[in-house]
N, C-alpha and C positions, 0 to 999 in steps of 0.2 A: 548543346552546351550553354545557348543564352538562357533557351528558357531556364535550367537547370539553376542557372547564376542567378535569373528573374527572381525565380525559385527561393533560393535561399533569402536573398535580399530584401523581399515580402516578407516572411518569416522573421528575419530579425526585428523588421519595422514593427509585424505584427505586436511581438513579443515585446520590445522598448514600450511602447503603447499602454500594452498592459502591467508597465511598470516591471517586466523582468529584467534582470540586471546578472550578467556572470561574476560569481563569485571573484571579489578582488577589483572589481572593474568601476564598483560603487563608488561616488565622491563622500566627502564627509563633510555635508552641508551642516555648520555649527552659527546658532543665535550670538553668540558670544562674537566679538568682534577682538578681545583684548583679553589676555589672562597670562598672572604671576605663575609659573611653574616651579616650586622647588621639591628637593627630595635629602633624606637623612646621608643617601651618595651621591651629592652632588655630581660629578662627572661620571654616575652609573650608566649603564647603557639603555638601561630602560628610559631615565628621563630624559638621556640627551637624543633618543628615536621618537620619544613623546613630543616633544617642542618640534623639533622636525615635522613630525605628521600634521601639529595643531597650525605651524607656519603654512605646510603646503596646503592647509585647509583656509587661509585667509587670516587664520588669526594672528592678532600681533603679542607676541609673546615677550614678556619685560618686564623685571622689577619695579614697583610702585603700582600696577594694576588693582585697580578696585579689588576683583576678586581673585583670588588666590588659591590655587591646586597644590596640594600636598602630598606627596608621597612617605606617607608616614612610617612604611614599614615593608620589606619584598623579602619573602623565604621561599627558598627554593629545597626543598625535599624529597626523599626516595625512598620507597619500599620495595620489598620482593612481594611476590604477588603467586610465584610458583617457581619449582626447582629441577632440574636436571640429577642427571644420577651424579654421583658423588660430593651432593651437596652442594654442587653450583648454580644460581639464578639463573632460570632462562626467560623469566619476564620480568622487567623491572617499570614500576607505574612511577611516574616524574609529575613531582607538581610546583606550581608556584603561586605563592599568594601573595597579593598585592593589597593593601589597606591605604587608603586615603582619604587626603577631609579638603572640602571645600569652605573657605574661609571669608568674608567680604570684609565692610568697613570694620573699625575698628579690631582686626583682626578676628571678630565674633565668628564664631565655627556657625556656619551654615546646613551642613550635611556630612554624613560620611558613612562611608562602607568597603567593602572587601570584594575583591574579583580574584575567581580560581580558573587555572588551567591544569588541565590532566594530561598524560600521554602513555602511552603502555610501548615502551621498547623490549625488542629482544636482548639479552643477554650472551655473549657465545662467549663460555670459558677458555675457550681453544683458539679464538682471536679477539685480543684484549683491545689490540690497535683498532681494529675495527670495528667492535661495541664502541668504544670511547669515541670516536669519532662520527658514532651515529647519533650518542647521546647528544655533544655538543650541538647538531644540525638540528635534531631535536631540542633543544632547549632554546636555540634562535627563534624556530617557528613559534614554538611558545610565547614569548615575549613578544611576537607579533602577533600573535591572537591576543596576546592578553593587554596588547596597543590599542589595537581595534576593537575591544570591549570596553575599552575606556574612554574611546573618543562616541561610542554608541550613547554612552549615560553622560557624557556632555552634551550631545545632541537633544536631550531630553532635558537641559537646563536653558529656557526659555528667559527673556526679560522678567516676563511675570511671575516665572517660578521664582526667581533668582529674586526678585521685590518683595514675594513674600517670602521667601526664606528671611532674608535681610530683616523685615519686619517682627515677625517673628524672635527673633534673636537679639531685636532692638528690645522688644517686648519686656525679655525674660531678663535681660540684661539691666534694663531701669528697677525690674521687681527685684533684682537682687541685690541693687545699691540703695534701693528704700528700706528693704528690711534691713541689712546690715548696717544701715544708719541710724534705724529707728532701735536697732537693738545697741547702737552705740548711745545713743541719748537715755535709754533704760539705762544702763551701767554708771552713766556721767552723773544722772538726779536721783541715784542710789544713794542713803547715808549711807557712808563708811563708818563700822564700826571700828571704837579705837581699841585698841587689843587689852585685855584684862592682864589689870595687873594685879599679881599676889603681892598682898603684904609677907614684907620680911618679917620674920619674929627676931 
């Protein structure tokens, strides 16, 4: 029995070692020390388990944060995918997409993109109560995978990514108040032509 326990206890240490980790059990070591979180539902359930997660990961989540997560857009959809006899679904595929922009100083968009999740549920015409209620547990798990897809591509948002994002965006942002300047001084040291006038007979 000790050895047995010895046994195991090697193993796991083995395995830690080599950097394995049981599913779920990961921490979400994030660069980010601070980030604005808003979403188009504010009191959704996706942003307010997002702030949560990014809190129990260390970060301080709060209005006026330099950079700023946006939840710009989450649709949740469903197809039949195959049917049963009498023309009822017996597999129905669930999905949700999530689009978001990450934002720094001057509100300048930095980055943004979209995260999908898929799910394939059964369908039973014959217990309505009990699809529906698989759906919803399924559509939970969803939203926590597609949490933990979101706190992965923050963990990929480094200082220095996030300085040149920043730069970048500073960049594009002065070239496009030089041209729109320079094409307002074009307009301003245009003669205006004065509009022709017909002789009355």
């Amino acid at each position: 029995m000790i050895k047995r326990n010895l046994l195991v206890m090697g193993l796991a240490v083995l395995l830690s070692a080599c950097g394995f980790q049981l599913r779920g059990t990961g921490t979400n070591e994030l660069s980010l020390k601070e980030l604005d979180v808003s979403a188009r539902n504010a009191y959704g359930e996706t942003v307010t388990q997002l702030r949560q997660t990014l809190e129990n990961s260390g970060v301080h989540v709060y209005n006026g944060a330099t950079y700023k997560l946006i939840l710009t857009d989450e649709k949740e959809t469903q197809r039949n995918i195959s049917y049963a006899s009498a023309g009822r679904a017996s597999d129905i595929e669930l999905n949700t997409a999530l689009n978001f922009e990450v934002q720094g100083r001057d509100n300048l968009p930095l980055m943004g993109d979209k995260i999908q999740v898929q799910k394939v549920v059964s369908h039973d015409g014959n217990n309505l109560v009990g699809s529906d209620s698989e759906t919803i547990q399924v559509r939970k798990e969803m939203r926590r995978e597609l949490i933990q897809r979101m706190m992965t591509r923050l963990q990929m948002l480094t200082p220095e990514k996030l300085a040149a994002l920043q730069q970048t965006a500073d960049n594009k942002a002065k070239a496009d108040a030089d041209a729109l300047k320079a094409a307002q001084e074009y307009e301003d040291n245009t003669p205006k032509q004065s509009p022709v006038e017909v002789p009355v007979e």
